[in-house]
DOLUM-14415 format. One line per 8 residues: their letters; for each residue x, y, z of C-alpha. Coordinates in Angstrom, 2 decimals, decimal comma. Each point is the difference from the previous one (the first is absolute). Layout:
N
a) X Y Z | ...
END
This chain:
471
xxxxxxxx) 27,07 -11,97 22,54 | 0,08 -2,18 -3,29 | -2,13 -2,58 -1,01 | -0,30 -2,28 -3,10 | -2,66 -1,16 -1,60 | -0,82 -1,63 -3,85 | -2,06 2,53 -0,73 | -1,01 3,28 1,14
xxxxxxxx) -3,03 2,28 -1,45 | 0,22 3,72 0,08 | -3,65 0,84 0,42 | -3,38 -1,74 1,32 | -2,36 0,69 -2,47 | -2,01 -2,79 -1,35 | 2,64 -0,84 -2,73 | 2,96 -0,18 2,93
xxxxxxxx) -2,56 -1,76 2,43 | -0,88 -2,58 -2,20 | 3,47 -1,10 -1,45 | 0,92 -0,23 4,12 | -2,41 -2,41 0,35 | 1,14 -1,69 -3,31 | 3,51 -0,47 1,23 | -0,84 -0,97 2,87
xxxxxxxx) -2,01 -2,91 -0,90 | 3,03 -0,93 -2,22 | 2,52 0,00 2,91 | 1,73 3,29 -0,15 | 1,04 2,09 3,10 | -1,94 3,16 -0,84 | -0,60 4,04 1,34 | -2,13 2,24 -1,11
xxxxxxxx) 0,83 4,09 0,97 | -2,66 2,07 -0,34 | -0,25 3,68 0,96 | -3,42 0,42 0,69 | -2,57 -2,54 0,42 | -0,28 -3,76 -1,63 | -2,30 0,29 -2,96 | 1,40 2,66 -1,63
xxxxxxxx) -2,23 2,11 -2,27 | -2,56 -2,69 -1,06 | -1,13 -0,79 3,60 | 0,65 3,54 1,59 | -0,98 2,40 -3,22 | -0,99 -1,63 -3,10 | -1,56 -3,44 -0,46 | -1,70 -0,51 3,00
xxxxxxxx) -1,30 3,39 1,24 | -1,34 1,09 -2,80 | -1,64 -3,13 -1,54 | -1,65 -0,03 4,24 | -1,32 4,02 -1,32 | -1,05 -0,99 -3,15 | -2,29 -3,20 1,36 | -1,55 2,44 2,47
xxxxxxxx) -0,70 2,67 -3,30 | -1,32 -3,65 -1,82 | -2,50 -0,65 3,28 | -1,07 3,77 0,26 | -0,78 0,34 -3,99 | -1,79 -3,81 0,51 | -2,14 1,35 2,89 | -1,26 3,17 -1,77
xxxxxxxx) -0,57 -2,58 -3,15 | -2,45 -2,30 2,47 | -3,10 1,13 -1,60 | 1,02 -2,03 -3,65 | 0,09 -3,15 2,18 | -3,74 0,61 1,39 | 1,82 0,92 2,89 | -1,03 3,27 1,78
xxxxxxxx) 2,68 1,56 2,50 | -0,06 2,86 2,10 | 2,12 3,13 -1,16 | 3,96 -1,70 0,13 | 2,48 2,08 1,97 | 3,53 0,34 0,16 | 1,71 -0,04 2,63 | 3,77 0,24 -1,22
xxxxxxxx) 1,54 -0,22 3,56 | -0,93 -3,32 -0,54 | 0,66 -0,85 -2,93 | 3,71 0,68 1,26 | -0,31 -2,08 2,68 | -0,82 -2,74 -1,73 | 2,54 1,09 -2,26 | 2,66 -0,13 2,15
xxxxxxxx) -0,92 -3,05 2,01 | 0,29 -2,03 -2,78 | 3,83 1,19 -0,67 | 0,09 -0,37 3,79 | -0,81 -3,80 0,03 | 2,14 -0,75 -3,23 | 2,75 1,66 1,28 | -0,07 -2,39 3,04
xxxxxxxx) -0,07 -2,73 -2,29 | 3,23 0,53 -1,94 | 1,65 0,60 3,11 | -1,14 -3,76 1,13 | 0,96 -1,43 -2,78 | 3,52 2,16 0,26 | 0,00 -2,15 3,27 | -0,82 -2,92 -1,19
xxxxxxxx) 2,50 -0,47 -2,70 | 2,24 1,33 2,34 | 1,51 3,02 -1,90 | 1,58 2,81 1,69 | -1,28 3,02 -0,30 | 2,14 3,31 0,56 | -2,37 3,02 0,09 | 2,48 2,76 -1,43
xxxxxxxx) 1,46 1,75 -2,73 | 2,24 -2,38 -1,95 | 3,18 1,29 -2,81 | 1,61 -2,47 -2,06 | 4,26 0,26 0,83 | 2,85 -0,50 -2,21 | 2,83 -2,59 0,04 | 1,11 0,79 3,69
xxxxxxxx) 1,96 -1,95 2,94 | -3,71 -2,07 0,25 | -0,20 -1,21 -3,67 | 2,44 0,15 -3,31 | -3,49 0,70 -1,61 | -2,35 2,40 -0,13 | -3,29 -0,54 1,78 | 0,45 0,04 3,32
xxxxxxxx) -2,56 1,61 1,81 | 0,13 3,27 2,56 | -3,49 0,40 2,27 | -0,10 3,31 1,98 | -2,54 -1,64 2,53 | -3,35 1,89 0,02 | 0,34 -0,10 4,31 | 3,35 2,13 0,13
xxxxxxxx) 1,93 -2,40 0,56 | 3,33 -1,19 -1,38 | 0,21 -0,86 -3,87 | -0,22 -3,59 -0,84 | 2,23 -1,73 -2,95 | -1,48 -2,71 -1,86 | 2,09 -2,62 -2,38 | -2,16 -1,46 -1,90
xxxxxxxx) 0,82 -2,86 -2,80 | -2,44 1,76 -1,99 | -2,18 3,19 0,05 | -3,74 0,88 -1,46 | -1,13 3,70 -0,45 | -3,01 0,62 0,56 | -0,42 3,98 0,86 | -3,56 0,12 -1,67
xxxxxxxx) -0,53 3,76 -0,88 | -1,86 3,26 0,50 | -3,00 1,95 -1,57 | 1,74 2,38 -2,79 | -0,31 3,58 0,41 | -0,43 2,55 -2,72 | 2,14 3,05 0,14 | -2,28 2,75 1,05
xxxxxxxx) -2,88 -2,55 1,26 | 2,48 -1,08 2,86 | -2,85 -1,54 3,24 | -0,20 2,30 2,76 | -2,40 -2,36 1,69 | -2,48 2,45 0,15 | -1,81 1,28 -3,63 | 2,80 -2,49 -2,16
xxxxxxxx) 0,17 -3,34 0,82 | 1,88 -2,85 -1,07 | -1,83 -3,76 0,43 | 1,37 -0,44 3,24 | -1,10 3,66 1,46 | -3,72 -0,97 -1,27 | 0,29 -3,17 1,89 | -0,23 2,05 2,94
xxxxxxxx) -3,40 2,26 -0,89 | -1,81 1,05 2,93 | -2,82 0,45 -2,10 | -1,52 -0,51 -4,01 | 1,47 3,64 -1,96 | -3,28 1,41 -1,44 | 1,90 0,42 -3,02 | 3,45 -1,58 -1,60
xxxxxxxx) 2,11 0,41 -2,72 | 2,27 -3,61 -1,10 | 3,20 1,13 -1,81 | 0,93 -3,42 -1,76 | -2,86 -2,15 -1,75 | 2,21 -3,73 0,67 | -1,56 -2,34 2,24 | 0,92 1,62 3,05
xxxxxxxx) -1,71 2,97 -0,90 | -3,04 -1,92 -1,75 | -0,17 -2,01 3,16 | -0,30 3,31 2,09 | -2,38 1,37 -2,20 | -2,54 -2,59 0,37 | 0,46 -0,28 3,23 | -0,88 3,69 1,16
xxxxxxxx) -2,44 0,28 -2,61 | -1,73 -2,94 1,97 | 0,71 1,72 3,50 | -1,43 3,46 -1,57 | 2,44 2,36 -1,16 | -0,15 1,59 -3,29 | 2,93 -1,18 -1,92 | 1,78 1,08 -3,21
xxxxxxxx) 3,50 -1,96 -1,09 | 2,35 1,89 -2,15 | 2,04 -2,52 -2,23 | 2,99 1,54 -2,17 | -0,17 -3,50 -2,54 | -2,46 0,05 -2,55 | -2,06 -2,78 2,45 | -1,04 -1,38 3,25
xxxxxxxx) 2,14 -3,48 0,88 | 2,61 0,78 -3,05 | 1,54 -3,26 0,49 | -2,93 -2,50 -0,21 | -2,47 -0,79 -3,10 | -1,57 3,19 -1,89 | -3,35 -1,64 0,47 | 0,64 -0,41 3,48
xxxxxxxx) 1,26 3,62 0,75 | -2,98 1,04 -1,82 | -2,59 -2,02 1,98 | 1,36 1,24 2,70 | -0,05 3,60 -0,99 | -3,49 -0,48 -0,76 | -1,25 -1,33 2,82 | 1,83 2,80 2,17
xxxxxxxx) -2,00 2,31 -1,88 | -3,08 -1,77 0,47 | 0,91 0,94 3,48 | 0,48 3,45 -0,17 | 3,55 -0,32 0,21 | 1,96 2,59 -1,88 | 3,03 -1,36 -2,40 | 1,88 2,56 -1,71
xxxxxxxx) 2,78 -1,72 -2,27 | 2,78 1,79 -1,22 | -0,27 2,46 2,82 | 3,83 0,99 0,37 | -0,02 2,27 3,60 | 1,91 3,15 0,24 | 1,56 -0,39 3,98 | 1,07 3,58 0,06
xxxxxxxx) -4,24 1,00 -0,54 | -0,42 -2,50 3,11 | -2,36 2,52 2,60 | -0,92 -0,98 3,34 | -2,45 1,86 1,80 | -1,65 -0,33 3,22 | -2,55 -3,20 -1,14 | 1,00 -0,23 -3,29
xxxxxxxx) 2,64 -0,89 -2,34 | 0,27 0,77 -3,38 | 2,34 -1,17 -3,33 | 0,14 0,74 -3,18 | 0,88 -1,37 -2,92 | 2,08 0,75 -3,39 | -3,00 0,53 -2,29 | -0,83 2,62 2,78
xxxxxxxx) -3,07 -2,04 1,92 | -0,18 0,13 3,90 | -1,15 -2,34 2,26 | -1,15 0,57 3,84 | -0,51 -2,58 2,33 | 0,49 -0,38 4,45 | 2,66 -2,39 -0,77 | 2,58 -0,69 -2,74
xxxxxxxx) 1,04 -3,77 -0,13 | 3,52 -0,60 -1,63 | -0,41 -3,68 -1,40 | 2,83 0,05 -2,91 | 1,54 -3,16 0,42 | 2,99 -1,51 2,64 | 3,53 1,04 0,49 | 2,31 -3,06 0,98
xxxxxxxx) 2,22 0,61 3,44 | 3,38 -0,56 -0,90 | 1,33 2,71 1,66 | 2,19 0,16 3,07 | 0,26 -3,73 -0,01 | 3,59 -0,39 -0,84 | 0,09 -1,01 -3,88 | 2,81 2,40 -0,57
xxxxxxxx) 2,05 -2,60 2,06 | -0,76 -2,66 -2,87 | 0,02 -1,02 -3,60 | -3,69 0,34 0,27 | -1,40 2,00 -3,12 | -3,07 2,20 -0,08 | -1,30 1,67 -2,95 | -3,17 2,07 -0,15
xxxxxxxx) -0,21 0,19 3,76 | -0,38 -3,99 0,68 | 2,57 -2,54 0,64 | 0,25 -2,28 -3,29 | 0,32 -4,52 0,41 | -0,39 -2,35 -2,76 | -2,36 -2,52 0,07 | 1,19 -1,70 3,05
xxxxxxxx) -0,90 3,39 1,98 | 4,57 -0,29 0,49 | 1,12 3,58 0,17 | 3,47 0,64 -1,50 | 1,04 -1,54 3,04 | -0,21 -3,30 -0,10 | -0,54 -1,14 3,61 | -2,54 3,35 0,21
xxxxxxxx) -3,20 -0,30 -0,89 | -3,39 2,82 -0,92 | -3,39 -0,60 -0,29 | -3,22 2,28 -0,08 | -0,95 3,50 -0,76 | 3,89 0,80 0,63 | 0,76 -1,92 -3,20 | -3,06 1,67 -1,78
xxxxxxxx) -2,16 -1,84 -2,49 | -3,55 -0,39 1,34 | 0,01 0,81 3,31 | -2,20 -2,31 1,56 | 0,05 -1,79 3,53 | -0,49 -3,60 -1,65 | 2,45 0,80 -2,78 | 2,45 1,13 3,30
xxxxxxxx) -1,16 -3,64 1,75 | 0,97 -1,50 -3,67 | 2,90 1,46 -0,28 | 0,82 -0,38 3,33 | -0,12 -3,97 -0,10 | 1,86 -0,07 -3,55 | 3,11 1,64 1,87 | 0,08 -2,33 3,12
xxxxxxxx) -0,38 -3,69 -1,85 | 2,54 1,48 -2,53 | 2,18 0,86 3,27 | -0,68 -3,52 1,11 | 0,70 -1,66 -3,63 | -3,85 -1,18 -0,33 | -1,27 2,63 -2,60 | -1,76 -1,87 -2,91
xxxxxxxx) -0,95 3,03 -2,01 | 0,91 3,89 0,25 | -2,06 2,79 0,30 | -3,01 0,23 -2,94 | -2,25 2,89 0,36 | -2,03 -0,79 -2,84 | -1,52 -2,81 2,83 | -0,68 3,54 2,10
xxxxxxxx) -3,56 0,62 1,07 | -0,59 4,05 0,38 | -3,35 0,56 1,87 | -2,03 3,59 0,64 | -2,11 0,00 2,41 | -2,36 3,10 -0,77 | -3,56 -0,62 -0,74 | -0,22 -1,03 -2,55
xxxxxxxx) 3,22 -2,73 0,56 | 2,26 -0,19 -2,26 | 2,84 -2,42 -1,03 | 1,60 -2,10 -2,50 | 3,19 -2,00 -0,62 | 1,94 -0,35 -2,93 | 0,81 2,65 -3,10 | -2,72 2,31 -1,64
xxxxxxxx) -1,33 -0,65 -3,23 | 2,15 3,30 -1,05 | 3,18 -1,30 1,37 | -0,20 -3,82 -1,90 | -0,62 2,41 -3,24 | 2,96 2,55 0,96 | 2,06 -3,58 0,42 | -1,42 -1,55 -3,70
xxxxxxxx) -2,47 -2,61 1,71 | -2,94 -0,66 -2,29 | -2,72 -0,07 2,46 | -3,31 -1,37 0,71 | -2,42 1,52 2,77 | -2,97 -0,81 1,69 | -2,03 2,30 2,29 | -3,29 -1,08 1,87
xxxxxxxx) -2,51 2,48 1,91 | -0,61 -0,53 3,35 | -3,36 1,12 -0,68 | -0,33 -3,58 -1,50 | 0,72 -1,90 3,04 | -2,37 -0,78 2,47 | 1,83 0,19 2,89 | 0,72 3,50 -0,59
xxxxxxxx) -3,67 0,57 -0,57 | -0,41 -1,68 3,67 | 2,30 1,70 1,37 | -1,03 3,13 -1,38 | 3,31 1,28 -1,66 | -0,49 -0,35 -3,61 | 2,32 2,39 -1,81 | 3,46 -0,67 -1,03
xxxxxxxx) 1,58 -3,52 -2,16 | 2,74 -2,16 -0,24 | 2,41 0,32 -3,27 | 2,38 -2,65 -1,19 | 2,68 0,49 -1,84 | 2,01 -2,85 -1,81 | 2,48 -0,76 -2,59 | -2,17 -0,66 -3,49
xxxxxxxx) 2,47 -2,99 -0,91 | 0,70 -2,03 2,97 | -3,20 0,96 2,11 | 2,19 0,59 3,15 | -1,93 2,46 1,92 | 2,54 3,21 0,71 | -2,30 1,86 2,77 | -3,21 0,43 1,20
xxxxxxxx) -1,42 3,42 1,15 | -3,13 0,28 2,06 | -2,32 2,69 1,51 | -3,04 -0,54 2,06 | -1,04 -1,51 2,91 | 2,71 -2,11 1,62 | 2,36 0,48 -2,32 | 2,93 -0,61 2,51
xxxxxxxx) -0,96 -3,00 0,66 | -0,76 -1,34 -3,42 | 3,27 1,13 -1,22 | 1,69 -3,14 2,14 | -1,56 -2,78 -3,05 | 1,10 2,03 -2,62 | 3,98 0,25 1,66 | 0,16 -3,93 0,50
xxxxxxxx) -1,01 0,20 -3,84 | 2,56 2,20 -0,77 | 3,26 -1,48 2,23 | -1,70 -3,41 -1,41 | 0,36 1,39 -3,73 | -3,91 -1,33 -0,44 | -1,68 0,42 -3,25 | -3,52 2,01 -0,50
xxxxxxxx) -1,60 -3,29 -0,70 | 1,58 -0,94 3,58 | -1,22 2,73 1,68 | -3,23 0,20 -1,74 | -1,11 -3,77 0,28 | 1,19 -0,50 3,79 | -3,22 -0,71 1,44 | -1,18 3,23 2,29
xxxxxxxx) -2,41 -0,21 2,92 | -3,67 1,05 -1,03 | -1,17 3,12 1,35 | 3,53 1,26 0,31 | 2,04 3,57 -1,27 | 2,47 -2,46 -1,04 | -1,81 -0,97 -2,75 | 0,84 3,41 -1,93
xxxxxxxx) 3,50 -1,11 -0,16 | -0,96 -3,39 -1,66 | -2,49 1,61 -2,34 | 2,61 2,85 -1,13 | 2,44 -2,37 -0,44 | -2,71 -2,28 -2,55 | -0,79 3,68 -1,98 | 3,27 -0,79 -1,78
xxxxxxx) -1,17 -2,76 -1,58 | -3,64 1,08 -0,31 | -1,47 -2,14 2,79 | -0,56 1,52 2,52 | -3,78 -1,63 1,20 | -1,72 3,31 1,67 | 0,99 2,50 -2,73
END
């Protein structure tokens, strides 16, 4: 059985989902084959899980807070069974939604394993597509016009530190906890692992995260990573930096398991969580069939997301970069209206919000103020307290602040990093600023709503120039 199609999508994760829907609404015959479930990692174990966990941790820490809102509560409880339920109906009813709106823009969806073929009797090309049907029964060939991988990708495992499901877990084994580990050890101090951290520490465990940089969140601000850090430690979170582990020291006993590290410290905990970044899933999905080229484990594209290949395409975490659902949705769309001729503009990550959703949130857009100096920018920057704001005083969240960095000569402001209350949320303004190459006298004199967080942004952005009004 052979079918043809425009375009077909090797994988279902939020980046193939979306750019389905995308050609669809441009016209194009489109499949999507998926192996597992329609979602992929964001929906099933990433995005969505976990931010449902860490609201719960948000509404248990805000209960036990009651008493510096005059309100008086009875003890809180957890009840974690729940917690997961709610957890997992949320993913439930989502789930059901992207498989509407498969239905709706009527693309056909093949739940199996797909390969990519060489030129063969089907096509003179490469790309046509092999499923091995997840239901046993006989493999399906599809001839597509043009193809999209999407294959997402996997937790990365240390050698030594592999998950056993048990004592070592990866993120999507400690999806799954029956119960809050009375103690945990976080190997891998990035956002996954922050987000972790803050999250358990809310729900009760006694958590230390080993980091082998020289710093929490290497890849965003200093002054960020360090506000962070801080308030971790505020928590009683432990943050060892430069902690380099020594696999072959790993011990697991009956309750407990232990590691230690190169300058010879150990660390015990019930559970060990492996959070050390993503490996892209380019394996076993017939690339050695192609012209495709991968270096350093993910498939490379140029700025049209076009593989080698011409007619093949690659977006998200397979291609590498930041390796973020919306920049997989981004990407995603970028590859089908070049497909259909009606790309305007490729692929600019500098536009790229990146969001942590710990407490306290985190996020910013843009370069650091250390990478515009690495890349000769004169620079001007502006940072404003939330302390200063009233809303935050309302609201009772007070630490944290907006910086702004921009270029010295032509004002253009280059990114905006933020930590505090809402920060994911008030990182949207300062992206429109940046993919509309605003000034800081844009951003700062845009009129903002009175109480409002937003009004940090505003006022960091008029500490450039000295006027910022409640400073």
């Amino acid at each position: 059985m052979a079918t043809a199609y425009d375009l077909v999508i090797v994988g279902g994760g939020i980046g193939g989902y979306t750019a389905a829907i995308r050609a669809s609404q441009l016209g194009l015959k489109t499949a999507i084959v998926e192996q597992d479930k329609l979602g992929g990692t964001c929906l099933h174990k990433g995005c969505i899980p976990t931010k449902a966990l860490l609201r719960s941790a948000e509404v248990y820490r805000t209960v036990k807070e009651s008493a510096a809102f005059g309100i008086e509560a009875n003890k809180a409880e957890l009840h974690f069974s729940r917690v997961q339920e709610r957890k997992e109906n949320i993913v439930h009813t989502l789930y059901n939604g992207v498989q509407s709106l498969m239905k709706k823009g009527k693309i056909d969806v093949y739940e199996g394993t797909g390969r990519l073929m060489g030129p063969s009797l089907f096509s003179p090309i490469a790309g046509t597509i092999s499923v091995q049907m997840n239901d046993g029964t006989e493999n399906v060939m599809l001839i597509p016009k043009h193809v999209i991988i999407a294959t997402g990708s996997r937790p990365k495992t240390l050698t030594g530190l592999e998950p056993d499901g048990e004592m070592i877990l990866s993120s999507n084994e400690a999806l799954e906890l029956k119960k809050i580990p009375a103690s945990i050890i976080i190997v891998g101090g990035g956002v996954i692992g922050v987000e972790w951290a803050s999250m358990l520490a809310d729900l009760g465990s006694k958590v230390t995260i080993l980091e082998y940089g020289n710093r929490i969140l290497p890849f965003e601000d200093e002054e960020i990573s360090k506000e962070m850090a801080r308030q971790l430690i505020k928590r009683r979170i432990q943050i060892v930096v430069n902690a380099e582990i020594k696999p072959e020291m790993l011990k697991k006993e009956s309750s407990t398991v232990s590691v230690q590290t190169t300058a010879g410290e150990i660390y015990s905990a019930e559970k060990l969580l492996v959070a050390a970044g993503r490996t892209a899933n380019t394996e076993q999905i017939g690339l050695e069939n192609t012209e495709i080229k991968v270096e350093n484990g993910v498939i490379q594209v140029n700025e049209w997301m076009q593989t080698n290949e011409s007619h093949i395409y690659a977006i998200g975490d397979v291609v590498g970069g930041l390796q973020l659902a919306h920049v997989a949705s981004y990407e995603g769309t970028t590859a089908v209206e070049h497909i259909a001729g009606k790309a305007s503009d490729p692929v600019d990550y500098s536009f790229v919000p990146r969001c942590m959703y710990a407490y306290p949130e985190a996020a910013s857009v843009g370069i650091t103020e250390r990478q515009a100096v690495l890349e000769g920018i004169e620079v001007k920057t502006g940072k404003f307290p939330f302390q200063a704001i009233g809303k935050a005083l309302v609201y009772g969240e007070t630490e944290g602040f907006v910086k702004v960095v921009s270029d010295a000569r032509t004002d253009d402001v280059l990114g905006v990093h933020i930590i505090g209350p809402h920060a994911t949320e008030l990182i949207s303004e300062a992206a429109l600023a940046r993919m509309l190459h605003a000034s800081g006298w844009e951003l700062g004199t845009m009129i903002h709503p009175h109480p409002s967080l937003s009004e940090a942004v505003g006022e960091a952005a008029l500490m450039m120039s000295g006027k910022a009004i409640h400073f």
